[in-house]
Each structure stands twice: as structure tokens, then as C-alpha cells.
N, C-alpha and C positions, 0 to 999 in steps of 0.2 A: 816385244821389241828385241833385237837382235843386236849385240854388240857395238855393229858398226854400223848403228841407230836408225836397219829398215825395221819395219813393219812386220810383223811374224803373221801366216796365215795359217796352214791345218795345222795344229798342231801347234809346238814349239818347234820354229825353223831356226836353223844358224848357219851362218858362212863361215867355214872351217879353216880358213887363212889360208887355202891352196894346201891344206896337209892330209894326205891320205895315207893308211898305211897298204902295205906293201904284203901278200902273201909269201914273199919270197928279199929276201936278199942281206946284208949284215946284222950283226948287232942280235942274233938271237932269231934267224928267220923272219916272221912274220913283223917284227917289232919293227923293223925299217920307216921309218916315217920320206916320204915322198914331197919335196915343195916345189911347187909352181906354181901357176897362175891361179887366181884366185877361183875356185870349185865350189859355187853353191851346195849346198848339202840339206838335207832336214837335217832337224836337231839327233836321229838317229842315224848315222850314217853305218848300218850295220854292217856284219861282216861275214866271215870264212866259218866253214863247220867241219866238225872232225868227221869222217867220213862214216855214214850209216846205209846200209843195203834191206833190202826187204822192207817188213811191214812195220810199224811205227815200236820205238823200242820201248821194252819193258810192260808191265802193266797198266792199268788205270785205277790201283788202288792210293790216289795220291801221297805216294812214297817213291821219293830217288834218292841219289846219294847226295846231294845238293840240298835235302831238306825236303819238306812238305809243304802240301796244299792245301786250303784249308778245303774242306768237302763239300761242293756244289758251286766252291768259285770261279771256277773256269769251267767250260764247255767241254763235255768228254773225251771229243773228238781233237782236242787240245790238248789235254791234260799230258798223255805219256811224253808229246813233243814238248812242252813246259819243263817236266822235270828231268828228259835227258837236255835239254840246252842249260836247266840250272846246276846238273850235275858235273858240267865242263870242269869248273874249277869252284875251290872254296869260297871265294871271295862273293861270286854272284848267284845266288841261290834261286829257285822257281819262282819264288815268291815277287822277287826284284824282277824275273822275265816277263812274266805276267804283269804287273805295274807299270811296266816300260810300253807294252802292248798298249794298253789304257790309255795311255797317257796319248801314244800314238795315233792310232785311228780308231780308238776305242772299238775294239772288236772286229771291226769289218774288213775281211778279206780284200774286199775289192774297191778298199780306199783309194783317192788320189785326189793327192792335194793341187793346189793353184799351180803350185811350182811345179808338178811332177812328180813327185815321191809316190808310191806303190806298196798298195798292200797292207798285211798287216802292219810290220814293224817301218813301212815307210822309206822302203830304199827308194834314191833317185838311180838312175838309169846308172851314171856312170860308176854309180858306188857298185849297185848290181853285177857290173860286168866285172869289177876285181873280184868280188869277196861271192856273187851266190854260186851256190853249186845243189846238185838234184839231191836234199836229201832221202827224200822218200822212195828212191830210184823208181820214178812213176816214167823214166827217161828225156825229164824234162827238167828245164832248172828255171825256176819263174820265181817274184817278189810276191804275186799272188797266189802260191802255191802256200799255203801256211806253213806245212812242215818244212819248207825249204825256207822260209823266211824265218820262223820261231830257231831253227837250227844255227839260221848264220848270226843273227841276234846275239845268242848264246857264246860263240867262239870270237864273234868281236870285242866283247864286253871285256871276254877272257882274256885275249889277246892286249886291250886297255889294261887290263888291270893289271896285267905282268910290266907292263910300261913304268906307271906312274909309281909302280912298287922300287923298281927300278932309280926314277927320277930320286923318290925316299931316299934309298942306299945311300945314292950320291950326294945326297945332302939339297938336291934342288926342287927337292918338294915336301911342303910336311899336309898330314891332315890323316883324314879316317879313309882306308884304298877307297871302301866304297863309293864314297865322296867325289876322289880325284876322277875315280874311275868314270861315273856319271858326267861330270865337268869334262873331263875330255871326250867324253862322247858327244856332249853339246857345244861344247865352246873348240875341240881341239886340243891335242896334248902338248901342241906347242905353248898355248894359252896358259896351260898348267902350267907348264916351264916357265914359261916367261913371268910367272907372277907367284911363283913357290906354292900353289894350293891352288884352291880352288879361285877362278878369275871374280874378279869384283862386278860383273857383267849382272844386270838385272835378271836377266830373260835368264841366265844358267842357273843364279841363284833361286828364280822361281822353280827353273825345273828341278833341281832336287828336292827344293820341295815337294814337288806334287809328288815325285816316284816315291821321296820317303812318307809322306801320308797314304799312299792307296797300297804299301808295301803289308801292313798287317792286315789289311782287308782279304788279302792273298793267303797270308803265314798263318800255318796251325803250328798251335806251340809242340812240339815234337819232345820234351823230355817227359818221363815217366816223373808222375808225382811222387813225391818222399816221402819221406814219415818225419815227422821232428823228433830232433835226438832225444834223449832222453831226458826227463828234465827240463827242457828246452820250453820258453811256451815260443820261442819263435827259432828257427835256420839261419844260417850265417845268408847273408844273400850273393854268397861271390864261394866260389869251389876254389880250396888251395887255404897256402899259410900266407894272407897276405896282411900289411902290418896297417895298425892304426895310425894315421897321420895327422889326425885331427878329432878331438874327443868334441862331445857335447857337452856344450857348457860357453859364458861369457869369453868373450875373444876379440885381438882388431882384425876386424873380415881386411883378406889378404888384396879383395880389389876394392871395395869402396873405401876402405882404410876409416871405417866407424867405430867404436865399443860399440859392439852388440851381441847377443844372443846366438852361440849359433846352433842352429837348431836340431842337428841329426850330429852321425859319425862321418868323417871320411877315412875313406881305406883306401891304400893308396895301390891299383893295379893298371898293368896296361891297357891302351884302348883297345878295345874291342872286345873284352873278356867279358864272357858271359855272366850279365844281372841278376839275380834269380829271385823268384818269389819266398818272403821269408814266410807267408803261411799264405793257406788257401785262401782265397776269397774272389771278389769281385771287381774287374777294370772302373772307375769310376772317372778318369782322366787320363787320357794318353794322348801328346801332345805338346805340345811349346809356349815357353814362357820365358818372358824377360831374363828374370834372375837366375833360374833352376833349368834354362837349355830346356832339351828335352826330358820330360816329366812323366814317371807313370804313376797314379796315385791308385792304389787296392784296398776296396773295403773288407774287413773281416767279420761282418757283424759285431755283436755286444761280448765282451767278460765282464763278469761280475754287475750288468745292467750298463755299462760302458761303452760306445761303439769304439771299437779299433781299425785303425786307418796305418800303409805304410808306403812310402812313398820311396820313389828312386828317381834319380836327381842327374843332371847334368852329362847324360848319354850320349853315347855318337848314333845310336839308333834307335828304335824305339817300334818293338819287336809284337805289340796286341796292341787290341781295340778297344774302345767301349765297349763296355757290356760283357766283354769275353770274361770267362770264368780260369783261374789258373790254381792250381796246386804248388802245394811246396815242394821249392827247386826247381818248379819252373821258368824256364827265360821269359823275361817283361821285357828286355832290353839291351843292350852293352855300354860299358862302361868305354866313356868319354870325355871332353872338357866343350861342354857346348853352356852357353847362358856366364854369367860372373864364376870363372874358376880359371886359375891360373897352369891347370897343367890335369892330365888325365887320371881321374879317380871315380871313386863309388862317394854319392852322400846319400846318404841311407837315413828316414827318419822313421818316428812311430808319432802317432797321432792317438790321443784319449780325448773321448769327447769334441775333440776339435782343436786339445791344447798338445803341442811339441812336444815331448818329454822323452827324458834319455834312454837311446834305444838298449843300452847295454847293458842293461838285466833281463830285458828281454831276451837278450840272445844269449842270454848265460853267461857274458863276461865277467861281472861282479859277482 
């Protein structure tokens, strides 16, 4: 269902308020936002690509500067255009390109939806004629050409995201860019504006979800395994000197306002700073929950005949899958305020047996 309560058909569709942006004109170049009459759109109304010549860039060893692949999740013939579109800018990585695709006509080049929309990533006609252009210089600029579509994809996203980062600055938007970013690519960046984050809209808030669920199906955890320090039976799970804000142990939880237990540490870092695994083991839960936002729970197997368990809590993303295997220091996630938490942190627990217990001898702080 679409905002202004039609009916959604391929895909997730949205009506973008008449707001298009602009390759050209104030405010930063391409950031110009355009209103007029009101412009159907799909929910990806993608965009402009940074200009590429010859044959598709890079390798197919799923590696860009944007991040990784995971191996065998994308289509070969995909893969290089994937990770140069996720290499545009920091914000949106292959992994989100590829999700985005999915979500869109899952796979199929020569999609078209009820409305119109084209292609993989789903342009309608008149988004096409602002934003594609020929990436693959095959001399032709088509929404059904993939590299020309996976391309503009990539630069719109980028092009979003410098926006909403923007709207931040200015104090007229808060949340995670990725977030807004996504939101204004479904709902419109005036939408963002208009309602400081992400819009209250069903259909938008569905679709982050899906892009952030099918995001680790995409992502290989890309940091080299650690070694725990020394001593250590467990790794801090956040890089840097950042301070404890909240110890484990009895407390009034700061949103339900109960005595209770509270069960891990929090650390208090900005959003988005990378989670990290405080030892090897096994995803067992990655996903969302009422109290703990996004959740990633890692089993370690047994010490001392014990199973140990440890859990990262209230993320703005949420970075593997089930079943994926991670090493110490590797990324599960980032650090956010999603689920009961009043502001962006790490809550970090350990698990024995099944019971909470204070992570801070573990990590060597006592």
C-alpha cells in the first residue's frame, strides 16, 4: 500500500509527491529537488552514474571499494557492475545494490511492472530520461540494459544520501543516512523532510525492511579475524576508547522505568560504528525484536562443559545471517538505538548456559 493509500503492484510502488531530483542545478548539483505535478514513480526511482567507458569495471573477485560480496550471491555477470555502483559512495555498499535489485524485480532484466517501470532496478520512463545514461558504452542507454541500470541505481542512492545527510546537518532530519536514504528513495526526500526521518508510511517502512533483511544474504563479512588479546578470553566488541555508560547489574531501565536486571554492558558510541564479534563462533539469530531492536545472538560452543553465547543488541543494522560463521573482530552489525534505548549505543551481553551474566571479566575489565 502506498502512502496516499493506492494499492502497490510489482514490487514496492510509491508516488514521490511530484519530487524529482535534478542532474544539474543549485544546492550542490545534482541535489536540486524539482516539484511539480504529481509523478508516479516505482518505489525505486533510480538515478545518474558516474561515467564508465569500456568493458564492465574491475574484477569479479567479489571485492570493491564499497565492500564485498558474498560468493555466489549475485550472478557473475553482475557482480563487477554491483560493486562499482556500491563503490560510489560510503554510505551504500554492494550488498544494499544487490538487496535493492531483489526487492525490485528480483533478478530479471526484462521486468515490467503494471505501471511501467523497467528493468532491473525498475525505472519508469520519465525517471529514465533524467537520470540513465549508457554505462557500459554498448552506445545505447536502456533501463533494460543492466549495467546501465545497476550504474544509475548506484549514483542515485549516492546522490540520496548526500541529501538526507544534509537535511541531518541542518537539524531537519535525524535517524541512520541509510535509513533516510532508502525512505527517500520510496517515499521522496521531501517526505523525509517533512516528517524529520524516516516517514510513518506503512509501504516505506515495510520496504526497509525487506532491503535491510535480504542486505546480509548479499554481505561477506570483509574484516580479517583477530586473535584475542592476551589474557582476554573474550575482545572488546567496538574498536576505539569508548566509555561505559551503563554497567551490568540491577537498575531503573531508562524506558520502561522498572527495577530490573539489566542484563549486558552499554557502551556508549556513535551510530553506525562498527559491532564486532567478541569471539568466533556461530550466527544463531540475526534479526528483530521488540526490546533489543536489531539483534545478533553468536554461539561459541562450550568452556569448561558450558555453552557460551553473545549477543549485540539494539543496532541500526545488522550486518550476517543465520548460520554464517564470524571470527573475532569481525562486523555482526552497527551500533544504534533501534528496540527500548534512548539514544545510540552498544549493549553487549554474554550468555552461560542460557543465563545473562557480567560480560566484564570476560573482556578483561575486572
Amino acid at each position: 500500500m502506498t502512502p496516499d493509500g493506492r494499492e502497490g503492484g510489482h514490487g514496492a510502488r510509491e508516488r514521490c509527491r511530484g519530487e524529482r531530483m535534478s542532474k544539474s542545478g543549485g544546492n550542490g548539483g545534482r541535489a536540486s529537488w524539482i516539484v511539480g505535478g504529481v509523478l508516479a514513480l516505482v518505489v525505486l526511482p533510480l538515478g545518474a552514474m558516474i561515467a564508465v567507458s569500456g568493458g564492465p569495471p574491475g574484477g569479479g573477485d567479489g571485492k570493491g571499494a564499497g565492500g564485498s560480496l558474498r560468493n555466489g550471491a549475485v550472478d557473475p555477470a553482475y557482480v563487477p557492475w554491483v560493486l562499482k555502483a556500491g563503490a560510489l559512495c560510503e554510505a551504500v555498499t554492494p550488498a544494499v545494490i544487490a538487496a535493492q535489485i531483489e526487492a525490485e524485480s528480483n533478478w530479471n532484466p526484462d521486468a515490467v511492472s503494471p505501471a511501467g517501470a523497467r528493468g532491473l532496478a525498475q525505472f519508469m520512463p520519465g525517471t529514465w530520461a533524467t537520470w540513465g545514461e549508457d554505462a557500459d558504452g554498448d552506445g545505447r542507454s536502456s533501463p533494460f540494459d543492466p549495467p546501465d541500470a545497476i550504474m544509475a541505481q548506484g549514483a542515485y542512492d549516492c546522490a540520496l544520501a548526500r541529501q538526507v545527510e544534509r537535511y541531518k546537518q541542518r537539524g531537519r532530519a535525524k535517524g541512520d543516512t541509510l535509513d533516510l536514504t532508502l525512505a527517500a528513495y520510496n517515499a521522496g526526500p521531501g517526505a523525509v523532510q517533512r516528517h524529520g526521518g524516516v516517514p510513518p508510511y506503512t509501504e516505506t517502512r515495510g520496504y526497509l525492511a525487506r532491503i535491510r533483511s535480504l542486505i546480509p544474504k548479499y554481505a561477506s563479512v570483509e574484516e580479517a579475524a583477530g586473535e584475542l588479546p592476551p589474557g582476554r578470553r573474550m575482545a572488546m566488541p567496538l574498536r576505539g576508547n569508548f566509555p561505559v555508560t551503563s554497567p551490568y547489574g540491577m537498575r531503573m531501565h531508562p524506558t520502561l522505568h522498572v527495577y530490573k536486571l539489566h542484563t549486558g554492558i552499554d557502551i556508549g558510541a556513535p551510530a553506525g560504528t562498527p559491532f564486532l564479534a567478541a569471539l568466533g563462533g556461530e550466527v544463531t539469530f540475526a534479526g528483530w525484536t521488540a526490546g533489543y531492536g536489531n539483534r545478533v545472538v553468536v554461539a561459541h560452543g562450550t568452556v569448561d562443559g558450558k555453552r557460551i553465547e553473545t549477543t549485540y543488541n539494539h543496532m541500526s543494522a545488522v550486518d550476517v545471517a543465520r548460520g554464517q560463521r564470524v571470527g573475532v573482530g569481525q562486523r555482526v552489525g552497527a551500533v544504534g538505538s533501534t528496540g527500548f534505548s534512548t539514544g545510540p549505543h552498544a549493549h553487549f551481553e554474554v550468555r552461560v548456559d542460557g543465563t545473562y551474566v557480567d560480560p566484564a571479566p570476560w573482556l578483561g575489565m575486572t
